[in-house]
N, C-alpha and C positions, 0 to 999 in steps of 0.2 A: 504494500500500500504506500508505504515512501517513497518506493521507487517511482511508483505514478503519480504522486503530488513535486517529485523532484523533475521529472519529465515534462508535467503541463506548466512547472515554474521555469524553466529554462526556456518553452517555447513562447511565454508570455516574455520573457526578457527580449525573444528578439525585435519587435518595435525599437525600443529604446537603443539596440545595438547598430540598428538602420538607421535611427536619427544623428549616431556620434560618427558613425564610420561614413556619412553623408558631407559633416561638417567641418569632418577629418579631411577628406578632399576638396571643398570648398576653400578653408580658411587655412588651407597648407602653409601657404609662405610667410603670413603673421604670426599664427597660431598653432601650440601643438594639443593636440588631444589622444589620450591613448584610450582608442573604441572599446578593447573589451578591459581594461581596468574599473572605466566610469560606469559600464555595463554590470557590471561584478558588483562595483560598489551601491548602485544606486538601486541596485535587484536586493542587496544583502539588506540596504535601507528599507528599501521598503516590503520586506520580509517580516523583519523588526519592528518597523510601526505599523503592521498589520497586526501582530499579537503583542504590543504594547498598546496600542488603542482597541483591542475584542473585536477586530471588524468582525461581525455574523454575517457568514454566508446563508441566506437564505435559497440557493438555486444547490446548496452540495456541493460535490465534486466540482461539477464545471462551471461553477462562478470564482471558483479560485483562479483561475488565467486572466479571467478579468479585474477581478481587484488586484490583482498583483502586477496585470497591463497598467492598471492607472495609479497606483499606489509608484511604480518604478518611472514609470512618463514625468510625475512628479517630480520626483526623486532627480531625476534627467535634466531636468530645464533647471532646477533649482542648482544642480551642481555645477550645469556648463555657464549659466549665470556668472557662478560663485568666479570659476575656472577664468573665465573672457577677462572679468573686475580683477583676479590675481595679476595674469599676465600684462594685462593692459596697463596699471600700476608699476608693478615692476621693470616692465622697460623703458618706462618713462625717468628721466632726473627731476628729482622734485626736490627746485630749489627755495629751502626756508629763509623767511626774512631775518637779516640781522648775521647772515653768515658771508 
């Protein structure tokens, strides 16, 4: 039975691996993103705040793909957010007044 809750969570992650491996190629020469790290992580996030917040499946078995498609979608925007404001910050000089 874990094996098939670990099967339909791995194929719910792929959305999310199609959104970074998409923006992996797009935003190559500014930006780096590594697709299945942020994928890993943002699956493992929102695994975690699936049973830290009690989501109740109401559908069973196969509403677990989907809560865990939109719990990790989340999880996805919220990181390469985070990700863009890192980089984008750090390769700037940011010069303080009075120095």
């Amino acid at each position: 039975m874990a094996l098939i809750y670990l099967l339909l969570a791995l194929i719910s992650f792929l959305p999310c691996f199609v959104i970074t491996f998409a923006l992996t190629v797009l935003l190559r020469p500014r930006y780096t993103i590594k697709p299945l790290r942020l994928t890993l992580l943002s699956g493992l996030l929102a695994l975690v705040s699936g049973f830290v917040f009690n989501v109740e499946l109401d559908g069973g078995l196969l509403s677990f793909p989907v809560a865990v498609s939109l719990l990790s979608g989340i999880w996805t925007m919220l990181l390469l957010g985070g990700a863009g404001l890192y980089q984008a910050f750090s390769r700037r000089k940011v010069i303080l007044p009075g120095r």
